[in-house]
C-alpha positions in Angstrom: 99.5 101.4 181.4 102.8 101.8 179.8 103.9 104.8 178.1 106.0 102.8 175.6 103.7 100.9 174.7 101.1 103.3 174.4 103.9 105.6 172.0 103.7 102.4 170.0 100.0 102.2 169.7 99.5 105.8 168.8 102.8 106.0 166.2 100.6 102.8 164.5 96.9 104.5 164.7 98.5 107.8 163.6 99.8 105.7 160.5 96.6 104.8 159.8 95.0 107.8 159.5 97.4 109.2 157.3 96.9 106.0 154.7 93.3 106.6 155.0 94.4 110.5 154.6 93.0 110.9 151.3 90.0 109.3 151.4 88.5 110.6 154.2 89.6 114.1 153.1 86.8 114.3 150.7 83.9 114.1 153.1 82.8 116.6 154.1 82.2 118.1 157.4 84.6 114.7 158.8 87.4 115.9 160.8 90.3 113.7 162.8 90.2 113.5 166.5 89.9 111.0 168.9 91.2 110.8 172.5 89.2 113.9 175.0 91.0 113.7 178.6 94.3 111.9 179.1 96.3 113.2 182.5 98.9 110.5 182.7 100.6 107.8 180.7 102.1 105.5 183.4 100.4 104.0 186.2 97.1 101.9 187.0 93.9 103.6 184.9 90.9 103.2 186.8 88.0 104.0 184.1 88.2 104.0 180.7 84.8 106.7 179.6 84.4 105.6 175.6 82.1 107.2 173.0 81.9 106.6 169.7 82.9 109.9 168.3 83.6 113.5 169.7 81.4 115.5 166.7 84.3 117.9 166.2 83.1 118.6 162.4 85.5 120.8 159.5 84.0 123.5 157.5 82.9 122.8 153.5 85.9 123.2 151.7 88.5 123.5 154.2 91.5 120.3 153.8 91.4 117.3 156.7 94.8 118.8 159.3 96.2 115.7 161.1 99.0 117.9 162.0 97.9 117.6 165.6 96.6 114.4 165.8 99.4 112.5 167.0 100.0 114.9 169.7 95.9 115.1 170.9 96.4 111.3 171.7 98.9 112.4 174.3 96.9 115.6 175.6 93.2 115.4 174.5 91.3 118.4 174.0 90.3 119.5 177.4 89.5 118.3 181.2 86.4 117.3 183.1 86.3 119.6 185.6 85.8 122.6 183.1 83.3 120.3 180.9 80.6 120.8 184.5 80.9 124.4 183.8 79.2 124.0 179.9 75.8 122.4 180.6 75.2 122.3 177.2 77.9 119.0 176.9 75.4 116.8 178.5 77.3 113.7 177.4 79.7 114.0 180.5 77.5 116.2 182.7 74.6 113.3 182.6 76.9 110.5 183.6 78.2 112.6 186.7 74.5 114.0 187.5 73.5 110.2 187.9 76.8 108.9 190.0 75.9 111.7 192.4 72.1 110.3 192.7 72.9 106.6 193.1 75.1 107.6 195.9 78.1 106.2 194.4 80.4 107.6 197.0 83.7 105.0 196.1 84.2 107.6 193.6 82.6 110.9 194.2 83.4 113.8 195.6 79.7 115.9 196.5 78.6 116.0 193.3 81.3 115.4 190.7 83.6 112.0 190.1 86.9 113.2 192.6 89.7 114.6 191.2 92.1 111.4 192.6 89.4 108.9 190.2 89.8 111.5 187.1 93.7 111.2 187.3 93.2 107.5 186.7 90.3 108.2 184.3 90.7 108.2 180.1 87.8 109.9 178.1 88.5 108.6 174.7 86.3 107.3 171.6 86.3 104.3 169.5 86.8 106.3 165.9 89.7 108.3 165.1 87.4 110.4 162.7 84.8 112.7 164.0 81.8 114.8 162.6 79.4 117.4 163.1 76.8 119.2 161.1 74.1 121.3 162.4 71.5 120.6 159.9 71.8 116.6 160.8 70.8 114.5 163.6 72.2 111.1 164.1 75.7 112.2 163.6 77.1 108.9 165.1 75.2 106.5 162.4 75.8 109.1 159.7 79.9 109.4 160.5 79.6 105.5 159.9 77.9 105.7 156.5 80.7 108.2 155.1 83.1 106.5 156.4 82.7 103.1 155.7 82.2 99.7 157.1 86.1 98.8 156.5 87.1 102.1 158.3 84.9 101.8 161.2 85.7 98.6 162.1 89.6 98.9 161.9 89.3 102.1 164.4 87.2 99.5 166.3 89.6 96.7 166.6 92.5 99.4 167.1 90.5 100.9 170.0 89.9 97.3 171.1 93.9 96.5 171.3 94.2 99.9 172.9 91.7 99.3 175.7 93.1 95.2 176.3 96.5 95.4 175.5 97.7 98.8 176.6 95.4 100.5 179.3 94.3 97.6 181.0 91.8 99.4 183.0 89.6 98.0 186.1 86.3 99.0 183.8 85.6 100.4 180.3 82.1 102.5 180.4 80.8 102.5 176.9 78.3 105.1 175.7 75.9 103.5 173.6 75.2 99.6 173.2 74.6 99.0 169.7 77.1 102.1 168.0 79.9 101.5 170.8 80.1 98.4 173.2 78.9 95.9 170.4 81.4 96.7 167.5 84.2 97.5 169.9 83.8 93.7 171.4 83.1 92.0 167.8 86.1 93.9 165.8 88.9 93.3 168.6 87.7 89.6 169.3 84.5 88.0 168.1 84.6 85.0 170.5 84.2 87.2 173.5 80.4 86.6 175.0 78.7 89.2 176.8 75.3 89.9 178.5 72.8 91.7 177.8 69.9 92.9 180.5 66.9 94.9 179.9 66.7 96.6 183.9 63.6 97.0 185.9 62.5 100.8 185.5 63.5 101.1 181.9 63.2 99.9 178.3 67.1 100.3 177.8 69.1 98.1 177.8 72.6 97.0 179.2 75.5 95.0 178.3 78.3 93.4 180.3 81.2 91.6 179.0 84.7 90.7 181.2 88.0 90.1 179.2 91.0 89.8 180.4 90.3 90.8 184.0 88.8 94.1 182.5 85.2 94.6 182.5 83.4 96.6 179.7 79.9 97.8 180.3 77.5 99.2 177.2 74.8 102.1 178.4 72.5 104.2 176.6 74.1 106.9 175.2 74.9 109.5 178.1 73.3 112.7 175.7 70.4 111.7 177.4 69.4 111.5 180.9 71.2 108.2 182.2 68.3 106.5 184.5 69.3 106.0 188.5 68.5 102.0 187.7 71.9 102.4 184.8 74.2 104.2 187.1 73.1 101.6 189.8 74.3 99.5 187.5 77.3 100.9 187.0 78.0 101.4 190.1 77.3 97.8 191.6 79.4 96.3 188.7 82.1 98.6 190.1 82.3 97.3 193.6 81.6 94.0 192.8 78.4 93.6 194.6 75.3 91.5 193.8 77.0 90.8 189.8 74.1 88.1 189.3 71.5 90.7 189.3 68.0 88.9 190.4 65.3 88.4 188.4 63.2 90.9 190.6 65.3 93.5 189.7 66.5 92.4 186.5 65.1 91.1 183.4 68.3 88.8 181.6 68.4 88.6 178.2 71.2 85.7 178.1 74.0 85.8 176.2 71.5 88.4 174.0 68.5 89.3 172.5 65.9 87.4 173.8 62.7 86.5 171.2 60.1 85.6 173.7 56.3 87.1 174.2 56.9 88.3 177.4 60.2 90.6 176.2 60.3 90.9 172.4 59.7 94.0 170.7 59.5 94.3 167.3 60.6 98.2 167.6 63.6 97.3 169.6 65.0 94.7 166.9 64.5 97.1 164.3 66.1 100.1 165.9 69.1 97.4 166.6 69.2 96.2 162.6 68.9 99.8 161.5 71.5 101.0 163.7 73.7 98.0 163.2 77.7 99.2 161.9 77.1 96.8 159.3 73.5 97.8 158.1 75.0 100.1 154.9 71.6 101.0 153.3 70.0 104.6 152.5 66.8 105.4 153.9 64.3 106.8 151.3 61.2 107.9 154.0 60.0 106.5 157.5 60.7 102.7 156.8 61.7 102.3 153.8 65.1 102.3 152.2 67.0 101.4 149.1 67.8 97.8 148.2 69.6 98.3 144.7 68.6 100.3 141.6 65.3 98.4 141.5 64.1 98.0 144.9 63.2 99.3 148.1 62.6 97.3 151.7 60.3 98.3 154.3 61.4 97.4 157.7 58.6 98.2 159.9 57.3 97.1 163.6 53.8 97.5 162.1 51.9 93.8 162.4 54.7 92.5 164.9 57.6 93.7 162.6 58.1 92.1 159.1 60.0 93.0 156.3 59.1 93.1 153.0 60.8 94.0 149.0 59.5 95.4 146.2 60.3 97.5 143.1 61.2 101.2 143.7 57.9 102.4 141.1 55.9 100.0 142.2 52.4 101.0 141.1 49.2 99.3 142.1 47.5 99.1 138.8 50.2 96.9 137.2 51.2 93.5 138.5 54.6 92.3 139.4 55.1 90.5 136.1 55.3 94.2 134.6 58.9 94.7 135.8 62.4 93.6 135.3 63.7 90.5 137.2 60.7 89.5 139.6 60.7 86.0 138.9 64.6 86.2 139.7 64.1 88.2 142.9 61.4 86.3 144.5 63.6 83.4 143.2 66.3 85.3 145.8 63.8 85.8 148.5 62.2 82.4 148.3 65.5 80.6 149.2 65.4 82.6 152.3 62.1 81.8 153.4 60.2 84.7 152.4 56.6 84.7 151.2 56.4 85.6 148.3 53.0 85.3 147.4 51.7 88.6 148.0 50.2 90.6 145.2 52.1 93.9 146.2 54.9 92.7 147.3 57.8 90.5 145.9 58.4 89.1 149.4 57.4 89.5 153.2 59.4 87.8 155.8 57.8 88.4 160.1 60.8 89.1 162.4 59.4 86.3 164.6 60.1 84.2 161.5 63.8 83.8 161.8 64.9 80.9 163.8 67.5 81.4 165.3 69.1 82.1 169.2 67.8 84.9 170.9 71.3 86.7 170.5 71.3 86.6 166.5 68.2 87.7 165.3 69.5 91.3 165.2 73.0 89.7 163.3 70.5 87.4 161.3 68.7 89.9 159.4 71.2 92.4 159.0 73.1 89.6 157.6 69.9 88.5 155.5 69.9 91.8 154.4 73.4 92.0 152.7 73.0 88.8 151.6 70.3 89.9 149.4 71.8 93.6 148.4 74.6 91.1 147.1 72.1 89.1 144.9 70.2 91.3 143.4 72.9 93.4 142.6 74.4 91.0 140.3 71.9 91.9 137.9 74.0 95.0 136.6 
């Protein structure tokens, strides 16, 4: 890594966050912060460990300070070493807890990652914005929503040019697949391929991609306990040894999600679309969520998984002729090859029913789906 070129990246990211300075200002509990462990700006990086945020939150009412953000670029917010002594910050203790189990000595020390690796290691995340509330879960998915689409995936492609045109490390460890590996890939350069794998021993799965002589790998998110069989695969991808992965051991999904009977799972495609940066709509309860003024979708693993649209009051005593615009929307949903001859519903549509290749069913129906928020919204 270069440390000019690295000055220039961060004087350019800092930039940004002060055009975006106002908006973000007004949500609330959204604070600015980004790189977590930095100890050198020249030299070979070995690891690159990237989240997606570090839920540092700002109290109700307080004003966004980007005084310091500049300089945290260059010095983080703390080190590795004293992160093993809060065992409440699982995120970093996890990753190390697993390394040590898969005996992944190339970089350990007894039980932590050796202090010669984490001076050639950055800890860093893919926003420059951060959040944190105690009252909410899925802080990730909900410091997308606030910020919006547009912001996300600039920090994205930002953190992509970081990552491949200044670091230039041997491997990028990703926490979290679909929040993490999979915007960071598609925002800095959508024609990258990558794998995907579902590994023997879990119903996680993994993703692999190498750019530029750097490999990126996508993991569940490291809150949780990582399984031995993800560290193994860290770890193997690492030295370079058996990279084609057997079917024994290893179930491919190629080139991404694959749609067959033997691996497809209706409640793993939806918890991809719903989690998907560019899936933008409010949940109302359980499955449902708002589609515009008028309507809700359901998005449900229930029957195999289907989706299906109808008017936010729907009531069963009254038929579908009752409301505003139905012929219009099933009109919508019809040209998508919906079913729209259901008495309750304006239109159902199976998951199994788009055709398309295994790795864009997810990107389909998220696509679908803002296809259609774009329709019938042109109604007001």
């Amino acid at each position: 890594m270069s440390g000019e070129e690295y000055k220039k990246w961060v004087d350019e990211a800092y930039q940004y966050i002060e055009d975006v300075y106002d908006r973000v200002n007004k949500l609330e509990h959204v604070n600015v912060g980004s790189t977590q462990y930095i100890p050198k700006l020249e030299g070979d990086i070995e690891l690159v460990f990237l989240g997606h945020d570090a839920h540092e939150g700002r109290s109700v009412g307080m004003e966004l300070d980007i005084t310091n953000a500049k300089e945290r670029f260059y010095k983080g917010n703390g080190n590795p070493i004293y992160w093993r002594e809060c065992p409440e910050w699982k995120i970093w203790n996890n990753i190390e807890s697993a390394f040590h189990h898969v005996g992944f000595t190339e970089i350990m020390d007894n039980n932590y990652i050796s202090e010669e690796i984490l001076k050639k290691t950055i800890v860093t995340n893919a926003l420059f914005f951060t959040y944190a509330n105690d009252k909410e879960k899925a802080l990730a998915k909900k410091l997308n929503t606030l910020l919006g689409s547009d912001i996300v995936n600039e920090c994205m492609k930002r953190t992509g040019k970081l990552i491949f045109e200044v670091i230039k490390p041997k491997m990028v460890i990703c926490s979290s697949c679909s929040m993490v590996f999979e915007p960071l890939i598609k925002n800095y350069n959508a024609d990258i391929r990558y794998e995907v794998f579902r590994l023997e021993g879990t119903r996680k799965k993994v993703m692999r991609c190498e750019y530029n002589g750097i490999t990126v790998l996508g993991i569940p998110h490291t809150s949780y306990p990582v399984p031995q069989v993800v560290a193994a695969f860290v770890r193997d991808t690492y030295l370079g040894k058996d990279i084609g992965y057997s079917m024994s051991n290893l179930a491919t999904i190629p080139n991404g999600f694959v749609s067959n009977k033997t691996l497809f799972n209706a409640k793993h495609v939806i918890d991809l679309v719903t989690s998907n940066p560019y899936f933008q709509l409010t949940k109302i309860e359980k499955d449902d969520y708002s589609l515009s003024n008028n309507l809700m979708i359901r998005i449900t693993k229930t029957g195999n998984g289907y989706l299906a649209v109808r008017h936010n009051n729907y009531d069963v005593q009254y038929p579908n002729s009752k409301y505003d615009f139905t012929e219009r929307y099933r009109n919508i949903l019809k040209e998508k090859g919906w079913n729209c001859d259901t008495p309750v519903w304006l239109g159902t549509k199976l998951i199994k029913d788009y055709e398309c290749k295994d790795d864009e069913i997810v990107t389909k129906i998220v696509s679908e789906i803002n296809d259609i928020v774009e329709l019938v919204n042109k109604d007001y």
